[in-house]
C-alpha positions in Angstrom: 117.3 103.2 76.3 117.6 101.7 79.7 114.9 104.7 81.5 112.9 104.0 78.2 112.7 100.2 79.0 112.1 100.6 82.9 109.6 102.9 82.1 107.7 100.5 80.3 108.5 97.8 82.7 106.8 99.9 85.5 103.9 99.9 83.7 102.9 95.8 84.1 101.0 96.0 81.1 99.4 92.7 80.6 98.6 91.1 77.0 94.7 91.4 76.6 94.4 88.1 74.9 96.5 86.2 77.5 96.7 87.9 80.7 99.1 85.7 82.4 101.6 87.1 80.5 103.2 90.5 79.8 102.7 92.6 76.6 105.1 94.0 74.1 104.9 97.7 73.7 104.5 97.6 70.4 106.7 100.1 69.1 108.3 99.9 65.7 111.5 101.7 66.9 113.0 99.4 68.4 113.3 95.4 68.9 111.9 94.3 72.4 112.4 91.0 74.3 110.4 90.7 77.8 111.0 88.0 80.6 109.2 87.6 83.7 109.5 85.4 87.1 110.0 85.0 90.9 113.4 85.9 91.1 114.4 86.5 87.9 117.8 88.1 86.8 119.0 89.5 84.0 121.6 86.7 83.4 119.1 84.1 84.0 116.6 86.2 81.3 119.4 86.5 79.0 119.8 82.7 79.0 116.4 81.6 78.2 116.4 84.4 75.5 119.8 82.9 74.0 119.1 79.2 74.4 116.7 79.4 72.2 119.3 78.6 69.3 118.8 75.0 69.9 115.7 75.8 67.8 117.1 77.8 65.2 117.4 76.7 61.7 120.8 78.1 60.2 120.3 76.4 56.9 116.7 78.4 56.6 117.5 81.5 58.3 114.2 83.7 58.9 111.9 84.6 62.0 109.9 82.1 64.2 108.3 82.5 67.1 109.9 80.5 69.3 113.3 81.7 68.2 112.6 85.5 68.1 114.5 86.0 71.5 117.8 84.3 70.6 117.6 86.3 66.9 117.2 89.5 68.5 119.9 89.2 70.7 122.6 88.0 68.5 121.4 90.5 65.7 124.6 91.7 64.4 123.1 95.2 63.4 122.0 95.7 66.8 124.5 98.3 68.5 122.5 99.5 71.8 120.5 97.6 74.2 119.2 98.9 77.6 117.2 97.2 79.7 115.2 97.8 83.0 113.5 95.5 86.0 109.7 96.2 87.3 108.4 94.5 90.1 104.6 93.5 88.8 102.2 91.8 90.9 104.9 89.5 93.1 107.0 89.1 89.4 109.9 90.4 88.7 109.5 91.9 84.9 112.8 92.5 82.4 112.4 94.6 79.8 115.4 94.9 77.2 115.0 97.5 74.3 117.4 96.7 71.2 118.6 99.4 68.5 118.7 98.6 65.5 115.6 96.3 65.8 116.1 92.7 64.5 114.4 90.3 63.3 113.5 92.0 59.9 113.0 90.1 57.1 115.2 89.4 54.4 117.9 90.0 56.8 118.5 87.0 59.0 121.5 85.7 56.7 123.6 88.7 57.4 122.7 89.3 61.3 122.6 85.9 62.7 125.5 84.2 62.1 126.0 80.2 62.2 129.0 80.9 64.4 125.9 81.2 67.1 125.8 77.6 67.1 
């Protein structure tokens, strides 16, 4: 999973619709977070992914955009993740790949857990 993500990374695929920021492969067979900076490290991408709990609604568990990181990486059916760097136009790119994918619907209640509070 790790080659798979670094493979992708290497690619610097920018989003068409917003091409100051990287796009999301796209694939269905796995979940897929991306981060991007000067400098960035994976803790420091792991971070921003998980701090965005703050915005999470336990009491209405579902999927929103601006909490699709932190879901995905607390999804409790999610037993592999591998991850890879790129080095894209003077940014440093993280890609992390997640199997089983998250954020499904239906099935936040079970896979992210209030204890993530």
């Amino acid at each position: 999973m790790a080659n798979v993500a670094k493979q992708y990374a290497s690619l610097c695929r920018r989003d068409p619709n917003n091409p100051t920021r990287f796009a999301h492969s796209g694939s269905a067979m796995h979940g897929e977070n991306l981060a991007w900076g000067t400098g960035l490290t994976g803790i420091q991408a792991a971070d921003l992914w998980y701090n965005e709990r703050s915005n999470y609604n336990f009491n209405n568990p579902g999927f929103a955009s601006n909490t699709g990181h932190f879901t995905q990486v607390v999804w409790k059916g999610t037993t592999r993740i591998g991850c890879g760097f790129a080095t894209c136009g003077g940014q440093r790119l993280l890609v992390c790949h997640y199997w089983r994918p998250g954020n499904t619907t239906g099935q936040f209640p079970q896979n992210v857990s209030n204890v993530c509070r």
